[in-house]
C-alpha positions as CSV (number, residue, x, y, z in Angstrom):
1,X,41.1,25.9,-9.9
2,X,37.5,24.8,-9.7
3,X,35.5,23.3,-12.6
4,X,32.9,26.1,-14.5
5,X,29.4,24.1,-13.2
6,X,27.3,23.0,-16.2
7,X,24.6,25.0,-15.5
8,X,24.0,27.6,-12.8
9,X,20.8,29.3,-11.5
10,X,21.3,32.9,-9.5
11,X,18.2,34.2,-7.5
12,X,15.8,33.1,-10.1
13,X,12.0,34.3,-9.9
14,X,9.6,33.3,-12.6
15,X,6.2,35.1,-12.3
16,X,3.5,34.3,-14.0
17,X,0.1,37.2,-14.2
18,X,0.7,40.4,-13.4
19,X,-0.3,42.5,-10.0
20,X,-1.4,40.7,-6.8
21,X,-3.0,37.9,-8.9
22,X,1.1,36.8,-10.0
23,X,2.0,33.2,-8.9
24,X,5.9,32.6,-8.5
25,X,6.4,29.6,-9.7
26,X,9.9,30.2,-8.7
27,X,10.7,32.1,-5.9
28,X,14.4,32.9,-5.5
29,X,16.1,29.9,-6.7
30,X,19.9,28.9,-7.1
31,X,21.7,26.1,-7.7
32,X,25.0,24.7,-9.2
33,X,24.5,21.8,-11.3
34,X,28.0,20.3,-11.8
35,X,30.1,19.3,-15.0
36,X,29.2,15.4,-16.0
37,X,26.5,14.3,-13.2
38,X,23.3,13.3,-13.2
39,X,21.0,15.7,-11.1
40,X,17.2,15.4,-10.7
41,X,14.9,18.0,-9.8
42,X,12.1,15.9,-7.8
43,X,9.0,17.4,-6.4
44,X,5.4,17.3,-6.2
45,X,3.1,18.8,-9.8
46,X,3.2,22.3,-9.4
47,X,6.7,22.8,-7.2
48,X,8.8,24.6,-10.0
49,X,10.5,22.6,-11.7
50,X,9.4,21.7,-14.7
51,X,9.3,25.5,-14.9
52,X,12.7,26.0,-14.0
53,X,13.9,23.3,-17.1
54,X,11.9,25.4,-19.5
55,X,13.8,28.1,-18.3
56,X,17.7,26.2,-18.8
57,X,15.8,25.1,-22.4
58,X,14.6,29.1,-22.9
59,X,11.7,28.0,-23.6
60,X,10.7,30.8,-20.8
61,X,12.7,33.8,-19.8
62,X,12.7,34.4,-15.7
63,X,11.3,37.6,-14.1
64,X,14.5,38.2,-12.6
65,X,17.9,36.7,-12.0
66,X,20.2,34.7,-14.0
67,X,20.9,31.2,-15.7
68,X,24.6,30.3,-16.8
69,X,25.8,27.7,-19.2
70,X,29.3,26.7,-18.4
71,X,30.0,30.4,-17.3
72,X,27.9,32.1,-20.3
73,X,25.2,34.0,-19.2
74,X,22.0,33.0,-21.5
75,X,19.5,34.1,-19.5
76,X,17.5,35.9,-22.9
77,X,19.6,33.3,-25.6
78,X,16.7,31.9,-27.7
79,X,16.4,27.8,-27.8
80,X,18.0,27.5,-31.1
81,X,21.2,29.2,-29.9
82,X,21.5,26.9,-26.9
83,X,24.0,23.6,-27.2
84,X,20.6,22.1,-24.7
85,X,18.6,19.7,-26.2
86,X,15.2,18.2,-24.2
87,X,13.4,15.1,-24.3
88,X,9.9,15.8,-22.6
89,X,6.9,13.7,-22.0
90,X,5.6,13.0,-25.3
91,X,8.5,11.8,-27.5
92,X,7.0,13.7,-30.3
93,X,9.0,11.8,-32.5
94,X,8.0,11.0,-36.5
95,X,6.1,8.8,-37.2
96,X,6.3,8.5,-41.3
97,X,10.3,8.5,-40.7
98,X,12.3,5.4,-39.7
99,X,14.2,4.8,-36.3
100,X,17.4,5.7,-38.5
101,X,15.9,9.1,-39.8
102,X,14.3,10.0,-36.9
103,X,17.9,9.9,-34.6
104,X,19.3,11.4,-37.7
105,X,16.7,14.2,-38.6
106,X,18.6,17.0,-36.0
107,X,21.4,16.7,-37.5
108,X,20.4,17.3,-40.9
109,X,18.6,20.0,-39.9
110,X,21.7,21.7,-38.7
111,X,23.3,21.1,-42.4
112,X,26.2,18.5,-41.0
113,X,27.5,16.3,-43.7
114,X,25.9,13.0,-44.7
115,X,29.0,11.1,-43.8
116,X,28.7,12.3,-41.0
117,X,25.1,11.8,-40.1
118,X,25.0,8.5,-41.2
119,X,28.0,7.8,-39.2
120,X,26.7,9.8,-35.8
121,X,23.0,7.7,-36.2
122,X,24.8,4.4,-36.1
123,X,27.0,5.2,-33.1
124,X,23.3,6.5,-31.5
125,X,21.9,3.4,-32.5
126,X,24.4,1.5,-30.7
127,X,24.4,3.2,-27.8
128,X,20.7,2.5,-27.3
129,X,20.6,-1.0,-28.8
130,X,18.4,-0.7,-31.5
131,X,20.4,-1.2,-34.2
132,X,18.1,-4.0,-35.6
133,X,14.8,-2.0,-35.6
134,X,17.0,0.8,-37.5
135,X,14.8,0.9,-40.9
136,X,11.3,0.4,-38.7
137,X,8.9,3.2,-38.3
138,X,8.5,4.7,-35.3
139,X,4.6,4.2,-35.4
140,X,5.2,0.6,-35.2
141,X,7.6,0.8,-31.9
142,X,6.6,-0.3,-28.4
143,X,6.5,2.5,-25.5
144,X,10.3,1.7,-23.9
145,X,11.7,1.3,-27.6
146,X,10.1,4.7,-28.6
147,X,11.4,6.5,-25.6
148,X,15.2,5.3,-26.5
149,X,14.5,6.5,-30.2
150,X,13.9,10.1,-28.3
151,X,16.7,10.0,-26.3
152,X,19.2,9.5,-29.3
153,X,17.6,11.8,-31.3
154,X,18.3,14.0,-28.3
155,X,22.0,13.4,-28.1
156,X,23.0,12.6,-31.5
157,X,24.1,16.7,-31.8
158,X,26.4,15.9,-28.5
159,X,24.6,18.5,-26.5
160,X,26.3,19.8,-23.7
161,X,23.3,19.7,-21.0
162,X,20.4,17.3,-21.8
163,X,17.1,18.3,-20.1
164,X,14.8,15.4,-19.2
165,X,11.1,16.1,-18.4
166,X,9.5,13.2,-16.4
167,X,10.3,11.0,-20.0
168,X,9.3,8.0,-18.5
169,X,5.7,8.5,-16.7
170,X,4.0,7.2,-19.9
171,X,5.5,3.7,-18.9
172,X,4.4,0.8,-16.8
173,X,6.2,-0.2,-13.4
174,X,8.6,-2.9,-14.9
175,X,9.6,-1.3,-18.1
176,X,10.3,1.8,-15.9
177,X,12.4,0.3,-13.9
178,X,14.3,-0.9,-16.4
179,X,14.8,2.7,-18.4
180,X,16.0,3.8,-15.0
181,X,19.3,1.6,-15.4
182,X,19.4,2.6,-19.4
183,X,19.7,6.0,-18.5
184,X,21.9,6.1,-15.8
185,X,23.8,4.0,-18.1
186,X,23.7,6.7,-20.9
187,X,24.7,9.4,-18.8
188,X,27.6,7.5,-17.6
189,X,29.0,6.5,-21.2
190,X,28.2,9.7,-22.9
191,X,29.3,11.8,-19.9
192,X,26.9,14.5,-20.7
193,X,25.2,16.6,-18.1
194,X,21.4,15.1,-17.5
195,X,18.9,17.2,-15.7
196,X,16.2,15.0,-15.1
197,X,12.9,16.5,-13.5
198,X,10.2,14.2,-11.8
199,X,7.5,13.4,-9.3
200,X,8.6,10.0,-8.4
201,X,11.1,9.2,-5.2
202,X,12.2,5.9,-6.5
203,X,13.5,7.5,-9.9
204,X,15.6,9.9,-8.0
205,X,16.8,8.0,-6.0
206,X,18.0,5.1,-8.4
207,X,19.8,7.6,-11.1
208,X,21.0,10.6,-9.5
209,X,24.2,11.9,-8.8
210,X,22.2,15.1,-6.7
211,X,18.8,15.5,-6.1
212,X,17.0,19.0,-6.0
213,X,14.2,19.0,-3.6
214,X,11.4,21.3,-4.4
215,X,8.1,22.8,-2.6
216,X,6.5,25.4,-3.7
217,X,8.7,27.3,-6.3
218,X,11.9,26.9,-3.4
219,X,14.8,24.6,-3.2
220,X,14.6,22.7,-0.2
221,X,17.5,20.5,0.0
222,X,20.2,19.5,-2.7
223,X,22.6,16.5,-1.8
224,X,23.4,12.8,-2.6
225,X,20.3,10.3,-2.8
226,X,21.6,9.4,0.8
227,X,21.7,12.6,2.3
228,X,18.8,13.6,1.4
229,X,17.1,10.2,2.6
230,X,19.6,9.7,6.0
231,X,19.4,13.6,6.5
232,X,16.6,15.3,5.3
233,X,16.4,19.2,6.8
234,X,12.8,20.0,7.0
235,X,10.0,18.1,7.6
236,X,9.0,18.2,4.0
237,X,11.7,16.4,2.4
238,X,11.7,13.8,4.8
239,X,8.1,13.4,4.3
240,X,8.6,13.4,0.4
241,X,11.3,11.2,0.4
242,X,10.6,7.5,1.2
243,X,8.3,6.8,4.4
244,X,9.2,8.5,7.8
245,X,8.1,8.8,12.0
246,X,8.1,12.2,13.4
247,X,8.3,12.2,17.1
248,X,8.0,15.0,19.2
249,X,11.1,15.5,21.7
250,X,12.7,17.9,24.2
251,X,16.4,18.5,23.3
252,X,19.1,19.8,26.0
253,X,21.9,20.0,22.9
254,X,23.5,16.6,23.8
255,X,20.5,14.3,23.9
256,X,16.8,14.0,23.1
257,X,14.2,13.0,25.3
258,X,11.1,11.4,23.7
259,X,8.1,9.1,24.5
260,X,7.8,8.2,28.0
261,X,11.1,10.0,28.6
262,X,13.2,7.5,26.9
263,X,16.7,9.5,25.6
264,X,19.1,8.9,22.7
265,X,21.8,10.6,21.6
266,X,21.2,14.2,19.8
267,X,23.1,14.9,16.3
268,X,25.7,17.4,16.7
269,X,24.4,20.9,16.8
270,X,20.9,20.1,17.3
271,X,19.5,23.1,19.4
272,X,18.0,22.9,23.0
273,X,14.4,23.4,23.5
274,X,11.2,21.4,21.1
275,X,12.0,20.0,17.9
276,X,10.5,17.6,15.9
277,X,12.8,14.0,15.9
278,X,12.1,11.7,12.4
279,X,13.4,7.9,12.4
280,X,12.9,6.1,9.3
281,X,10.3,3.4,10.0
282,X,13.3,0.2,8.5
283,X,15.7,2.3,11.9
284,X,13.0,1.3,14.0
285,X,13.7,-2.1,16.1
286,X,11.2,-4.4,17.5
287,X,12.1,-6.0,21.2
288,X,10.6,-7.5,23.8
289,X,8.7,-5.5,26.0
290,X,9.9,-5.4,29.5
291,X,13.8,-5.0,27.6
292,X,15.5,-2.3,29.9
293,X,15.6,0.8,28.0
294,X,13.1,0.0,25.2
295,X,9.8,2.1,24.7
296,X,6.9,0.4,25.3
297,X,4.2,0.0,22.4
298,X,1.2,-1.1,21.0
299,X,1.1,-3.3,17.9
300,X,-2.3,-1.3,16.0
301,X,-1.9,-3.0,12.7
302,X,0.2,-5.3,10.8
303,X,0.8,-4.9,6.6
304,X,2.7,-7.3,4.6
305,X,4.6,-6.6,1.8
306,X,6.3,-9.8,0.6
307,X,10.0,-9.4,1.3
308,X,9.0,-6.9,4.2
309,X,6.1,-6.7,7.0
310,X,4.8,-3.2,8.4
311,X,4.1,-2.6,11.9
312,X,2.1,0.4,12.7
313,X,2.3,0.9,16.0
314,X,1.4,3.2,19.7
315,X,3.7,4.5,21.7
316,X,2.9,5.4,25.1
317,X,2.0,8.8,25.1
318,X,-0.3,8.1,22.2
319,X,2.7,9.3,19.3
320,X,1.6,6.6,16.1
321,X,4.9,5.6,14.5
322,X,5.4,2.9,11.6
323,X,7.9,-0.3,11.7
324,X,9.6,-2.1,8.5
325,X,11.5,-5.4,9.1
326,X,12.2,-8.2,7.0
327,X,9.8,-10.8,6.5
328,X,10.6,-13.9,8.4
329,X,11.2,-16.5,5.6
330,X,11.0,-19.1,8.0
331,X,7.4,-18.7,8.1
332,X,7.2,-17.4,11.7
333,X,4.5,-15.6,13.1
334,X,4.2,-12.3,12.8
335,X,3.2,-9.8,15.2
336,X,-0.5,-9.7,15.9
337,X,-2.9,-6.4,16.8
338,X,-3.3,-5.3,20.3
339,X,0.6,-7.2,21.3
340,X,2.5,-5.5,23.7
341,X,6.2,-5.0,22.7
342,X,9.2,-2.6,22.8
343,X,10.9,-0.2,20.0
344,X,14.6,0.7,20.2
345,X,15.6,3.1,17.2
346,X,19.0,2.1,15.3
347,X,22.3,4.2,16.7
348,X,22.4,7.7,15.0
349,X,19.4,6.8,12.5
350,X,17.0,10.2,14.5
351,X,17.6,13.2,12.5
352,X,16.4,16.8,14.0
353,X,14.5,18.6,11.3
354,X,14.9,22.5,11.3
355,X,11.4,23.1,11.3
């Protein structure tokens, strides 16, 4: 028997004016978002989903279709009625009350015992690690420290779906980096359902269990952080996703022919006819360039990185395509502007996009 998903979307369509002046912010979406995983719902401002989280919270109802909670349907259930609690942007937390009250203050809300209370904050305070800023205001918290006191507060009633609204876009590169592992951490030792929604690749791709691509109010891919990054299906998630070459190519079903009629091996099922080839620029392999087999190139510009140097480069036929290798720690030269060389693409890394 297969386990009731956490939450379920069915043919959702969230309009918002009336007439021919109505946007769809959502425009027929479903998806299954499973018992115990960490799913993101990653797109660009404006793609849907921080509307479709507002709709899991009920903080909007959808023009048509359905949402589920473990099998309920509560599609029109007010917030309050829903075991779904949200952390969003702000952390809206209070800022007379102390760490302790603040994780705390839900639950007292709800009328649960004070033995209890007291009992559920210092387990929540544990399991963020800020048991020894427990009597310190709020106000007097740094950014990161603040953000865990919102999270707790969040799943001190043991909510059965969290809802995370880009919660970490108020902090700076390190410290972000660093909540990234604390909340995949989180998710993993409470075991409680996360739907996380952001703009950035690198989030997604560090935390999530499943990713949900969106464009313009439509799902455009779900799958693992790998398949959606080694297999993208349209042009736009492999755009979105990390850095990519699109290459022209001619397909007879069993192999691709691209730049100056150089051939590799077609996925299985790709069609016959045009299609549109992408190689991730790290699958693309400098040689020499009279190496049998190789295409010829150009070297048009050279980027370093630290740990990892970018080639952007000219094929024959005048395609422009990116290269990522590893730095040369030995202190070797790199490839200069205007050098002639040869590209190979790594076995298997060219994926044919649908459109």
């Amino acid at each position: 028997m297969s386990q009731t998903n956490a939450v379920e979307a069915r043919n959702v369509i969230k309009a918002f004016g009336q007439g021919d002046n109505a946007v769809r912010a959502l425009n027929d979406v479903s998806v299954e978002i499973r018992q115990g995983e960490f799913f993101t719902l990653l797109g660009p401002s404006g793609c849907g989903k921080t509307t479709l989280l507002r709709l899991i919270a009920g903080f909007e109802m959808p023009s048509s279709g359905t949402i589920l909670l473990e099998g309920q349907d509560i599609t029109y259930l007010p917030p309050n009625k829903r075991p779904v609690n949200t952390v969003f942007q702000s952390y809206a937390l209070f800022p007379h009350l102390t760490v302790a009250q603040n994780i705390g203050f839900g639950l007292q809300m709800q009328g649960r015992p004070a033995a209890e209370v007291k009992e559920t904050t210092a387990r929540m305070l544990a399991l963020v690690k800020l048991e020894p800023l427990a009597n310190r205001k709020t106000s007097q918290l740094s950014g990161g420290q603040q953000q865990r006191v919102a999270l707790a507060r969040a799943l001190a009633p043991q909510p059965k779906v969290l809802l995370l609204d880009e919660p970490l876009s108020a902090l700076d590169l390190k410290l972000r980096r660093e909540m990234q592992i604390e909340l995949k951490r989180l998710q993993t030792e409470t075991g409680i359902t996360f739907i996380f929604v952001t703009h950035d690749q690198e989030e997604a791709l560090t935390m999530s269990d499943r990713i949900g691509v969106m464009s313009a109010g439509k799902l455009q891919q779900v799958g693992t952080p790998r398949e959606i990054y080694t297999r993208p299906l349209n042009r736009f998630v492999a755009s979105f996703i990390g850095e990519t070459n699109f290459l022209p190519a001619s397909s007879d079903g069993k192999s691709l022919t691209v730049a100056s009629g150089h051939q590799i091996d077609a996925p299985a099922g790709t069609r016959s006819g045009q299609v549109t080839v992408t190689v991730r620029p790290e699958q693309v392999k400098i040689t020499a360039a009279n190496e049998p087999g190789s295409l010829p190139a150009t070297v048009r510009g050279v980027v370093y990185f630290g740990t990892d140097m970018n080639y952007q480069l000219h094929l024959a036929d005048g395609t422009e395509i990116e290269a990522c290798v590893v730095s040369d720690v030995t202190g070797e030269a790199a490839l200069t502007a205007g050098q002639t060389i040869g590209v190979r693409f790594t076995p298997g890394a060219a994926q044919v996009l649908e459109d």
